[in-house]
Structure formats: C-alpha cells, structure tokens
C-alpha positions in Angstrom: -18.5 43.5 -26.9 -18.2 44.0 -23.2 -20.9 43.8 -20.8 -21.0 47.4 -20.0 -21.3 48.3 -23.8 -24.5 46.4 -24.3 -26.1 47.4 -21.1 -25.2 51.2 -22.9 -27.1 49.6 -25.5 -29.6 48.2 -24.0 -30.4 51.2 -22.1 -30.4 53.4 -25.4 -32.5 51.1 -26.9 -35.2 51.3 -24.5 -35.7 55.2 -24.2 -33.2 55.5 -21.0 -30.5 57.5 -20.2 -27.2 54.6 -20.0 -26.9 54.0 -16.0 -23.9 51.5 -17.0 -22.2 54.4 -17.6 -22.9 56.3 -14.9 -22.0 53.5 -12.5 -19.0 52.9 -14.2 -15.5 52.9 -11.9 -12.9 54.5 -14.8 -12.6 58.2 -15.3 -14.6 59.2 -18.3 -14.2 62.1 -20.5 -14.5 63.3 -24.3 -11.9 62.0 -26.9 -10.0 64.4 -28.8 -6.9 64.3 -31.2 -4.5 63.9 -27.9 -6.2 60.5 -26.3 -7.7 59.1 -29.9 -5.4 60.5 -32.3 -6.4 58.7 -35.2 -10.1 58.9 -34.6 -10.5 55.0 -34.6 -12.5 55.0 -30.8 -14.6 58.1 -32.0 -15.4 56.4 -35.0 -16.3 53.5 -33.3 -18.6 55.1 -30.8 -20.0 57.5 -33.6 -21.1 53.9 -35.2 -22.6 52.1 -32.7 -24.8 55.5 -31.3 -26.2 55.6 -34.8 -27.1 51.9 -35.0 -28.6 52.3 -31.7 -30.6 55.0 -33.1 -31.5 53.4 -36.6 -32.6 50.2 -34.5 -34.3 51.8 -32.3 -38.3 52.6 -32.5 -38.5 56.2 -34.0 -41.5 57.5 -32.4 -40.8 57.4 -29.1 -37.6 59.8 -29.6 -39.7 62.0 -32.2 -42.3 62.3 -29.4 -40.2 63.1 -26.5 -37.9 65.8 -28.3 -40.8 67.5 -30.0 -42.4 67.7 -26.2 -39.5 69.2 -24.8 -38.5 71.6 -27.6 -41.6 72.7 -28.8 -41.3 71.6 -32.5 -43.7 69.8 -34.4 -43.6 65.8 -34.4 -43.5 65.9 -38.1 -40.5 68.8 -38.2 -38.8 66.4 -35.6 -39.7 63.0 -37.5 -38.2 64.7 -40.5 -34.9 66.1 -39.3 -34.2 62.2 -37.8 -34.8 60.6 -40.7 -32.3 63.1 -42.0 -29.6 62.4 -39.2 -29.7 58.9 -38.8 -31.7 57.3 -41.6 -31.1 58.7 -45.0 -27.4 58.4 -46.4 -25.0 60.9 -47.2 -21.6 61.7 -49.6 -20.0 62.8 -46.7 -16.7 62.9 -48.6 -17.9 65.5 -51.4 -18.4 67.8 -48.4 -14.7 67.8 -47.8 -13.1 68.1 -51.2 -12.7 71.9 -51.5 -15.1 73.3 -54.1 -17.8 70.6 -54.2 -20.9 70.8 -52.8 
C-alpha cells in the first residue's frame, strides 16, 4: 500500500477529513466507465472505505451525523449498521425478477 493510502487511512480512521489527499500533487477526479472501465480501481476503493468504516469506532460517526442532520443516534446507529456492518445478496438484486 503506498504511503499516501494509509495516511487516507489513517486519517479516516481517526474522525478526519484525509489531508493526504488534499495535499496530493496528481489531478484527482471521479472514476467512471471511460478511466476504470472494468470497475477494478472503484472496486478497490469501494473496499477499503468500508473497511475503514467497519474498523473504525462507530460512535463517533453515529454522533457527529446525527448532530448535523438532526436524526436520532439510534435512527443513525441503525442505518450504519445497515450500510457497512450487516451483509447483503447483492447479486439477487440484479437478476431481473428477484427480490
């Protein structure tokens, strides 16, 4: 992994917005079908935000979204359990018919 991924890491880790990336010197911009055709580098990144999130401490991100959007701790602790915690059949989703 290189140096500037793990200081990403790091910072999401702790609760901070990534200054690695902010202080990086390549042009940075969101992937799409023309520069990741294949989905491999979306994939990847997709992975490692939601380790950073499952390894992270959950109550400091339950806190500080329910403060700013006005939901309930327990509405928020809920929905991230949801999104990053509990496991999914994505793949029924996409086979036409299933549910």
């Amino acid at each position: 992994m290189r140096q500037r991924d793990r200081a990403i890491i790091e910072d999401l880790t702790a609760g901070r917005l990534p200054t690695a990336a902010s202080n990086a010197k390549v042009a940075v911009g969101a992937l799409n079908d023309k520069n990741d055709p294949g989905g491999k580098k979306r994939n990847a990144h997709a992975e490692m935000f939601y380790a950073v999130r499952r390894n992270s401490k959950k109550e400091p991100w339950v806190k500080r979204i329910a403060q700013n959007s006005g939901m309930s701790e327990k509405a928020i602790s809920k929905i991230f359990d949801h999104v990053f915690i509990k496991e999914h059949d994505l793949e029924q989703v996409f086979i036409k018919g299933k549910k």
